[in-house]
Structures are given as structure tokens and as C-alpha cells.
N, C-alpha and C positions, 0 to 999 in steps of 0.2 A: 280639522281636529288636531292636525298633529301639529299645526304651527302652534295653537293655543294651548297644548302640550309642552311646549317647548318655551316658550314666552311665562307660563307660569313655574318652568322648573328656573328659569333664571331668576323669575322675582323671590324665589322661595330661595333661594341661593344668595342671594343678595343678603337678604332679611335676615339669615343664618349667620353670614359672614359678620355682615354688621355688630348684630346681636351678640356674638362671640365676641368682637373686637370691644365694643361698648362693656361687656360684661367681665372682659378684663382689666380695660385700664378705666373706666370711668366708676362703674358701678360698686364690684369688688362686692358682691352679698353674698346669694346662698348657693350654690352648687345646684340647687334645682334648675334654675333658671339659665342655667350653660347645659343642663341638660336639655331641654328643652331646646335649644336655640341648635345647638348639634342635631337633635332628631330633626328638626327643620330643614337644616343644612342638607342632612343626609335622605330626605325624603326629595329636596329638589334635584340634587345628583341622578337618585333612583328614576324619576320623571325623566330627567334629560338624558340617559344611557335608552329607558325604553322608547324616547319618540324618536330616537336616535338609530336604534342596532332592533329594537324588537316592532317599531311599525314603519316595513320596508316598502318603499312604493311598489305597485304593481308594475311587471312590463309586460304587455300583451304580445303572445308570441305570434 
């Protein structure tokens, strides 16, 4: 679970990144649509801090 956590905080990272970059220099329309592509951005980060720091492997003492 946590690798597939992590795997999909990167593609959402990706898509975000992209999105932003496209929606600067290619596209240039509305402001909704960089908003958008930011809350993406910043929903994949949010993933990848939690599969990261908040689901910690067990160690059996």
C-alpha cells in the first residue's frame, strides 16, 4: 500500500508540474486551470510527505 502511495504521489506530481509548466508558456488562458493543476501538484506532495513520515514501517521489538 505504501509503495502504491508513493508511486501515485509522484505521477500526481508530475501532472502538476507539467500542467503548471504547459499552462505557462504554451497555453496562457484562464487562472482556473493553474489553479487546478497546483491543487494537483500540491495533493501529490501531501501523498508523498504521508507515505513518507506518517506510514512508518513496523519494527517488532
Amino acid at each position: 500500500m505504501r509503495e502504491f502511495i508513493k508511486i501515485t504521489a509522484f505521477v500526481l506530481i508530475i501532472i502538476g508540474t507539467l500542467g503548471l509548466l504547459l499552462n505557462e508558456f504554451a497555453w496562457e488562458q484562464s487562472s482556473s486551470r493553474t489553479i487546478i493543476f497546483a491543487v494537483v501538484d500540491f495533493v501529490g506532495l501531501v501523498n508523498l510527505a504521508f507515505a513518507h513520515y506518517g506510514m512508518r514501517e513496523k519494527t517488532e521489538a
